[in-house]
C-alpha positions in Angstrom: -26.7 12.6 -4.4 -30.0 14.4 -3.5 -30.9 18.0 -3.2 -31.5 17.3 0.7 -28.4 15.7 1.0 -26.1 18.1 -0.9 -27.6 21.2 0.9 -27.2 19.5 4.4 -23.3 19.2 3.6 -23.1 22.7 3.1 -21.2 24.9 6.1 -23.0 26.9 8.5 -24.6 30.1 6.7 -24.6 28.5 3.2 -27.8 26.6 3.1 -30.0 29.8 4.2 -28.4 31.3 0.6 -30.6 29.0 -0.8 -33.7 30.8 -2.5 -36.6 29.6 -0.1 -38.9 28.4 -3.5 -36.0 25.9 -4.0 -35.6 24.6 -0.3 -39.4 24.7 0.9 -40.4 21.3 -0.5 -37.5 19.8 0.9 -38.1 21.8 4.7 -41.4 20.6 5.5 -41.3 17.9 8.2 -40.6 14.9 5.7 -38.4 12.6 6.9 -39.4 9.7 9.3 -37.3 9.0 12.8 -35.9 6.2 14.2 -37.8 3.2 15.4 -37.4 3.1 19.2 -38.8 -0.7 20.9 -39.2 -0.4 24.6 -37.3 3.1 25.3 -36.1 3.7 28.4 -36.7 6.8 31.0 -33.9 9.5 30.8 -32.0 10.0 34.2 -33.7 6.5 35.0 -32.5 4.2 33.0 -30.1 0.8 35.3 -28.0 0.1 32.1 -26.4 2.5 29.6 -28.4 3.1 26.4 -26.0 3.0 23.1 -29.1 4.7 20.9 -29.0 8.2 21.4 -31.6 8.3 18.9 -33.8 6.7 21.3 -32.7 8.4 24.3 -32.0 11.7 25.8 -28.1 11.6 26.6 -26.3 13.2 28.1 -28.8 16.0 28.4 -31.4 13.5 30.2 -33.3 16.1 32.0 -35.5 18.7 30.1 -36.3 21.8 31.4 -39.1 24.3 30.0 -38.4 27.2 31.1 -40.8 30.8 31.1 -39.7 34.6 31.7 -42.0 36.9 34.0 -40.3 40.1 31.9 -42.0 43.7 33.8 -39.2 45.7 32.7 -39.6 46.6 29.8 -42.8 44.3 29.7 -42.7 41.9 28.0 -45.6 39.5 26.5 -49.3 39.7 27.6 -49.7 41.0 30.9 -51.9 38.0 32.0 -49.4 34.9 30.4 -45.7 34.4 31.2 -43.8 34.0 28.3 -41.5 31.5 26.9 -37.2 31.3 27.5 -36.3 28.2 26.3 -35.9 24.0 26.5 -33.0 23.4 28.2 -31.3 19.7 28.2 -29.3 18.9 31.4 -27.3 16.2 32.3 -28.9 14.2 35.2 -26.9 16.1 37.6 -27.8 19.8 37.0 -24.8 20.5 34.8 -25.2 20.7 31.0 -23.5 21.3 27.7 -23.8 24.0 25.5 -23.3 25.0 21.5 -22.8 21.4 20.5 -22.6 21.7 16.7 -21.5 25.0 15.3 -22.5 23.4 11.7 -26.4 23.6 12.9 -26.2 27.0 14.7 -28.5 29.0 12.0 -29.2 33.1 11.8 -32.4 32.8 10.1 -34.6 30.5 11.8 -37.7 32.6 11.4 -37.2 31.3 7.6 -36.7 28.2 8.6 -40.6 27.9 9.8 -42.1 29.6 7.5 -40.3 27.4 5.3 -41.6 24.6 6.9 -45.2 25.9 6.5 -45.4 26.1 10.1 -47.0 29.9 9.8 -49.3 28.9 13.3 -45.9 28.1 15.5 -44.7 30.8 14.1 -47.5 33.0 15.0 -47.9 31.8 18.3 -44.0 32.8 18.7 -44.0 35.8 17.8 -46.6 36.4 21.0 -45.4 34.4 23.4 -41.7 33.6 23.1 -40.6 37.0 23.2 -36.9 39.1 23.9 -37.4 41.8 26.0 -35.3 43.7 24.3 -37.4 43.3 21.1 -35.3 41.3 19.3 -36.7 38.1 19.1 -35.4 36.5 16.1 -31.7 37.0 17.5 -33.4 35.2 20.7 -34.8 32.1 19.2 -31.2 32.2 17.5 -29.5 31.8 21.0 -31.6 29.0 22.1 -31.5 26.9 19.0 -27.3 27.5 18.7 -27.0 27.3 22.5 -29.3 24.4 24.0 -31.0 22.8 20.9 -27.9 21.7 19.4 -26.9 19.7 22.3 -30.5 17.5 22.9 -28.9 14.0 21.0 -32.2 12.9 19.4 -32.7 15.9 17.6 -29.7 14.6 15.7 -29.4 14.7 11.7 -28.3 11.0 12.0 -31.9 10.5 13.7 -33.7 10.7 10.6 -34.3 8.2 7.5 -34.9 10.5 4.3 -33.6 13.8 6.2 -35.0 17.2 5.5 -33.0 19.9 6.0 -33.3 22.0 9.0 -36.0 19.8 10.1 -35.2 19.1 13.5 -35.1 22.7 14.4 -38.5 23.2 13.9 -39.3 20.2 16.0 -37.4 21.8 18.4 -39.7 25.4 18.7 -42.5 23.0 17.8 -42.4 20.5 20.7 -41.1 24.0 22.8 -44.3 25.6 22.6 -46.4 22.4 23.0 -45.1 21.6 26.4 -45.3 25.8 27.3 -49.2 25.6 26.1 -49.6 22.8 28.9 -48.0 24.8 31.8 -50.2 27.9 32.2 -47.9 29.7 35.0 -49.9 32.5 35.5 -53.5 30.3 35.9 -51.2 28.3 38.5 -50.3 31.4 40.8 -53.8 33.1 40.5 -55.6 29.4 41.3 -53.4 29.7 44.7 -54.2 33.8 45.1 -51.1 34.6 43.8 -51.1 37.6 41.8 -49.1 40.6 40.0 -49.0 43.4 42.9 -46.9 46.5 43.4 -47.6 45.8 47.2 -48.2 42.4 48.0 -45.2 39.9 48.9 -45.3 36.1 48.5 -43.4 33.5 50.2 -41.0 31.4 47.9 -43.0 28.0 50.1 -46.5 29.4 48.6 -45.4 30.4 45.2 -43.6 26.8 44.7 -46.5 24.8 46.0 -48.8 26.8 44.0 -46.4 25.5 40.8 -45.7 22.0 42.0 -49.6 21.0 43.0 -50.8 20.9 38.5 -47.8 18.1 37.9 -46.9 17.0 42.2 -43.1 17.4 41.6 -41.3 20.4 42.5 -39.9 23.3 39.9 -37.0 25.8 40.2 -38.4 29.7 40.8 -35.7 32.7 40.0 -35.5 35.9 41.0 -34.2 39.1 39.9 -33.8 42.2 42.9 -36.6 40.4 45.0 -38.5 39.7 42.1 -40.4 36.7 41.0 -39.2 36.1 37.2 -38.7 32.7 36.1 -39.9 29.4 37.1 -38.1 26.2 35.3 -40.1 22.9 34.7 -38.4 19.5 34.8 -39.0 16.5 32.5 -37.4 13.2 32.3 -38.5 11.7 28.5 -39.7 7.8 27.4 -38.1 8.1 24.1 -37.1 10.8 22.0 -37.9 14.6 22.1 -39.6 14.6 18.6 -42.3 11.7 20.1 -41.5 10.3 23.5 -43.2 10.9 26.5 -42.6 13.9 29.0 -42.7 12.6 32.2 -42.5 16.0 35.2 -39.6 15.3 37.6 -38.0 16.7 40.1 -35.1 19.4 40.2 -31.9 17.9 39.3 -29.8 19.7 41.4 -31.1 23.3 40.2 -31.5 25.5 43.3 -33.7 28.6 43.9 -32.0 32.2 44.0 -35.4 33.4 45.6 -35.4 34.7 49.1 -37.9 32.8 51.8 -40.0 35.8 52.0 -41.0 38.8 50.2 -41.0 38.3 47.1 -42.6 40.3 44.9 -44.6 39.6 41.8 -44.8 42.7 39.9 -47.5 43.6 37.2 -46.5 43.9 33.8 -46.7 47.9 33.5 -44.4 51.1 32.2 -42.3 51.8 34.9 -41.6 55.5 35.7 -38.4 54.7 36.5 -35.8 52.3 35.0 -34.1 49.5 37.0 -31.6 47.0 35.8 -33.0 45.4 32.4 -33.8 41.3 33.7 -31.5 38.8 32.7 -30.7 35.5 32.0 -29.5 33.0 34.7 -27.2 29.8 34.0 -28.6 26.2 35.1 -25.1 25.1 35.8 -23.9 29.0 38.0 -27.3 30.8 38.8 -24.9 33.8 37.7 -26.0 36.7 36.1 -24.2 38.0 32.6 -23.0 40.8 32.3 -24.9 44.2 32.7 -26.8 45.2 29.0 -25.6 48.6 27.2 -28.6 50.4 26.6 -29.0 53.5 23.8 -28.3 57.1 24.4 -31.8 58.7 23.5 -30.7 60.6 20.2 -27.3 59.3 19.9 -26.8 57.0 17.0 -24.5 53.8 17.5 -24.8 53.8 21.4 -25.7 50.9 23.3 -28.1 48.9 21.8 -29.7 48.7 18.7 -30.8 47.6 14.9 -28.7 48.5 12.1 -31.6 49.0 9.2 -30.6 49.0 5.1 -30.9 51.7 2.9 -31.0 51.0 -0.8 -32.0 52.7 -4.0 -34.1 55.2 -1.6 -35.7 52.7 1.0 -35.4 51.1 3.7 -35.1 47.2 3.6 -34.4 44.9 6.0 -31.7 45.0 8.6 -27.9 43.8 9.0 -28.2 40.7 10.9 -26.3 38.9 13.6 -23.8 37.0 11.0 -23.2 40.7 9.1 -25.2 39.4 6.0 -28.3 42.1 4.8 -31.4 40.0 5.1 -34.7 41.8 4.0 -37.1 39.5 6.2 -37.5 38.2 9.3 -36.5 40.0 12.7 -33.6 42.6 12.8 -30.8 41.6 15.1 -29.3 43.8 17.5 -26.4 44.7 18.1 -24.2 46.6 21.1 -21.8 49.4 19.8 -19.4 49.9 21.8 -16.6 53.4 22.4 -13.4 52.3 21.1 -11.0 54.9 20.2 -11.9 57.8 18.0 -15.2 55.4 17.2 -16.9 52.4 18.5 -16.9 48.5 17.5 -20.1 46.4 16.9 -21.1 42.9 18.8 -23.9 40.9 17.8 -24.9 37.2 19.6 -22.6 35.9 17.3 -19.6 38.1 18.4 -17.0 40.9 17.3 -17.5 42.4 14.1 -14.7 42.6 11.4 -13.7 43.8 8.1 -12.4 40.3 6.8 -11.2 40.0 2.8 -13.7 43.1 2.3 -16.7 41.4 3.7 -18.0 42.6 6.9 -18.4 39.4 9.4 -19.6 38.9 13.1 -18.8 35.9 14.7 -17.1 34.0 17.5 -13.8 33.6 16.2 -13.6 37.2 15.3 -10.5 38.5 18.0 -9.6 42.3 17.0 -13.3 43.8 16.1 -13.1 46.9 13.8 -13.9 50.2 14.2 -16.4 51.9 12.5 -17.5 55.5 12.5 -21.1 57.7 12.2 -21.5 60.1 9.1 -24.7 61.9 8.8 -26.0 59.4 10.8 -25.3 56.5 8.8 -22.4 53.3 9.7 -19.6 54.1 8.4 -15.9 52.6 7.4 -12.5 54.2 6.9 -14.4 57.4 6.6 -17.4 55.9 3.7 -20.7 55.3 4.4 -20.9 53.3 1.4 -21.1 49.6 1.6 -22.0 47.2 -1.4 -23.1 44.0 -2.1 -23.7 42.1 -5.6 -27.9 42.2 -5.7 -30.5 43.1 -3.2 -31.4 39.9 -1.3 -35.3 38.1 -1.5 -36.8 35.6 0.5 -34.6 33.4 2.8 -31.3 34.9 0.4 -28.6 36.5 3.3 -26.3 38.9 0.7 -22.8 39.5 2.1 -21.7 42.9 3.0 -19.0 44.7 1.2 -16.6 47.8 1.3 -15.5 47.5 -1.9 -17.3 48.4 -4.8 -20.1 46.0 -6.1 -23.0 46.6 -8.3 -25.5 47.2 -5.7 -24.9 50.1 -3.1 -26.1 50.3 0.2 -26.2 52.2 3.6 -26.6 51.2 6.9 -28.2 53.0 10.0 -28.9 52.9 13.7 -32.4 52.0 15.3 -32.1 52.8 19.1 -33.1 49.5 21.3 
C-alpha cells in the first residue's frame, strides 16, 4: 500500500499529525480526474446521470457567494469579500456536512502544503471572518458545503493525493470570486457606499444581473445591503467543467423594495448587532454572537494563545489540539456555574480520558476556571502535552502530567 493511500485511511485529525516534510510531496495537486465524454448541464440534464464524477448531484446548483461586512469592517473598503461556494439541490434546498472523515482543522496547512502560497495569499485578503478568525472560517465552509459537492469526491481521482480536492475547492472558489467584481458592478450603475443614500432592491439587482443577464439573490441585514449570491449550473465537474450563470433556484431576497442602504466600510462610533450568516434553505439568522468584556478574560469571544517554556506559541485550536501555525481559532466561553464552558465551530469542549477535546459529539462541556489570567482546570493552570508541535503537527492537550508543560490564555475577539 502507498503512503497516499495509507494516510488517506487514516480518521479525521490523524493525517494533519503528519510532519508536513513527509506529506508535501504527496499534497501537491498530483492526481488526474476522471474522464468525462459529453457531460451534461447540472439542473438540466432530461435523464439521470449515474457518474457523479462527472456531474454535480445532488448539489446541481453552485452558488458563489460574497459578504459586504461594515461592522467590524471587514476586507478592503473598495472589494466585497468572499463567504463561500455553496452546492444546492436544483430546488433551493441543499445538504450539509457530508463526510465528517474530510472535515479538516488545519486547512491553511493544507495549501501551503500544496505549494499554493498565491491562493493562499490572496485568502488571507479577501476571504476574510469578520470576526478575525479566518482559518476557523475557511474550516466551516470546507466541513459544511465542500464536503457535499459529489465531484470533489476522493473516488474522483486516479493516483489520489491526499487532501487534494480541498484545495481545488478554495482554488476554483477564488477563481470564480476574481470574475465577479461586485463592487465595480454597483459603482458601473452609480451605486455606491453612502451613510445617506438609499437604493432600491430593482436597481441594485439589475446593476448585478446586467455583467452575466441572469438574476442573483441580494441579503440584507437591518436595512442593509450585505450579501449578494451568484448562481451557476456546471458542464462537467467543479475541478474543470464549465460554469454556466443561472438563474435563482428558488432563493428569495430578504431585502426590502426600497431603502436600502449600502454603508461604507468605516469604524462605527457605535456598535450594532455583529452581521451574520443566512441559510440558502431558511433565510434565518443564527443565533446572536457573545462578544468579549473589555478586560475580562474568558468572556465572550476570543483566542486561547500557548504559553511554553517562557513564550507564546501558537494557539488552542478548534479540535482542542495546540497548533503553533496557521490562524488561531476562536472560541465562545460561556458562564456556567462557579466558571464558564468553552465552544469552538467544532462544539462543546470536554476533559475526555485526560485529553481536552471540542467537538460535535461532545454533550456535557466542562468547566473550566481563570487563575492569574490563565485557563484553568480543577483549580491548575497547568496543562501538558508530550513535545511542542512544528509544522502541520496538532499535539493533544493534557491535564495530566507529560513531559512538556504548557499554559493557556485568553485573547479578547
Amino acid at each position: 500500500m502507498s503512503f497516499s493511500s495509507t494516510l488517506r485511511q487514516l480518521p479525521k485529525g490523524l493525517a494533519s499529525l503528519i510532519p508536513a516534510a513527509l506529506i508535501a510531496s504527496n499534497t501537491v495537486l498530483g492526481g488526474s480526474l476522471s474522464t468525462c465524454e459529453n457531460p451534461q448541464l447540472s439542473c438540466r440534464n432530461t435523464t439521470a446521470v449515474a457518474d457523479t464524477c462527472c456531474f454535480n448531484a445532488p448539489g446541481g446548483q453552485l452558488l458563489l457567494t460574497q459578504f459586504w461586512d461594515t461592522n467590524p469592517p471587514t476586507g478592503p473598503n473598495n472589494s466585497w469579500t468572499i463567504h463561500g461556494l455553496w452546492p444546492d439541490r436544483c430546488d433551493g434546498t441543499y445538504e450539509q456536512y457530508c463526510d465528517p472523515s474530510r472535515e479538516y482543522d488545519n486547512v491553511t496547512a493544507i495549501i501551503a502544503a500544496a505549494g499554493k502560497t498565491d491562493l493562499l495569499s490572496y485568502m488571507n485578503t479577501y476571504w476574510k471572518d469578520y470576526k478575525g478568525d479566518d482559518e476557523d472560517f475557511w474550516e466551516h465552509e470546507w466541513d459544511k458545503h465542500g464536503t457535499c459537492i459529489s465531484t470533489l469526491e476522493p473516488s474522483c481521482y486516479t493516483n489520489y493525493t491526499p487532501q487534494e480536492e480541498v484545495v481545488a475547492y478554495f482554488q476554483k472558489t477564488v477563481d470564480l470570486f476574481k470574475t465577479l467584481d461586485s463592487y465595480a458592478f454597483l459603482a458601473a450603475a452609480k451605486i455606491l457606499p453612502s451613510t445617506t443614500v438609499t437604493y432600491s432592491a430593482k436597481k441594485i439587482q439589475e446593476a448585478l444581473s446586467k455583467p452575466r443577464n441572469v438574476n442573483v439573490t441580494i441579503q440584507c441585514r437591518n436595512g442593509e445591503l450585505d450579501e449578494i449570491w451568484y448562481f451557476y449550473n456546471v458542464r462537467g465537474s467543479l475541478q474543470t467543467g464549465e460554469f454556466v450563470p443561472s438563474d435563482p433556484d428558488g432563493s428569495k431576497s430578504n431585502c426590502p423594495a426600497e431603502g436600502i442602504k449600502y454603508l461604507p466600510k468605516l469604524p462605527r462610533t457605535s456598535t450594532p448587532p455583529a452581521p451574520t450568516t443566512l441559510s440558502t434553505a431558511t433565510g434565518a439568522p443564527p443565533s446572536p454572537t457573545a462578544t468579549s468584556t473589555p478586560g475580562v478574560p474568558f468572556s465572550g469571544r476570543g483566542t486561547l494563545p500557548v504559553t511554553s517554556g517562557g513564550r507564546t506559541n501558537g494557539c488552542i485550536i478548534s479540535g482542542g489540539t495546540w497548533y503553533t501555525t496557521g490562524t488561531c481559532a476562536g472560541f465562545t466561553a460561556t458562564p456556567s456555574g462557579s466558571g464558564f464552558t468553552l465552544t469552538s465551530s467544532k462544539g462543546k469542549c470536554a476533559v475526555a480520558n485526560d485529553i481536552l477535546t471540542c467537538a460535535a459529539t461532545v454533550t456535557d462541556a466542562a468547566v473550566f476556571g481563570v487563575v492569574d489570567g490563565k485557563l484553568a482546570y480543577n483549580g491548575q493552570t497547568s496543562f501538558y502535552t508530550e513535545a511542542v508541535p512544528t509544522g502541520t503537527v496538532q499535539a493533544p492537550v493534557a491535564v495530566a502530567e507529560r513531559a512538556t508543560t504548557l499554559e493557556v490564555g485568553w485573547r479578547a475577539l
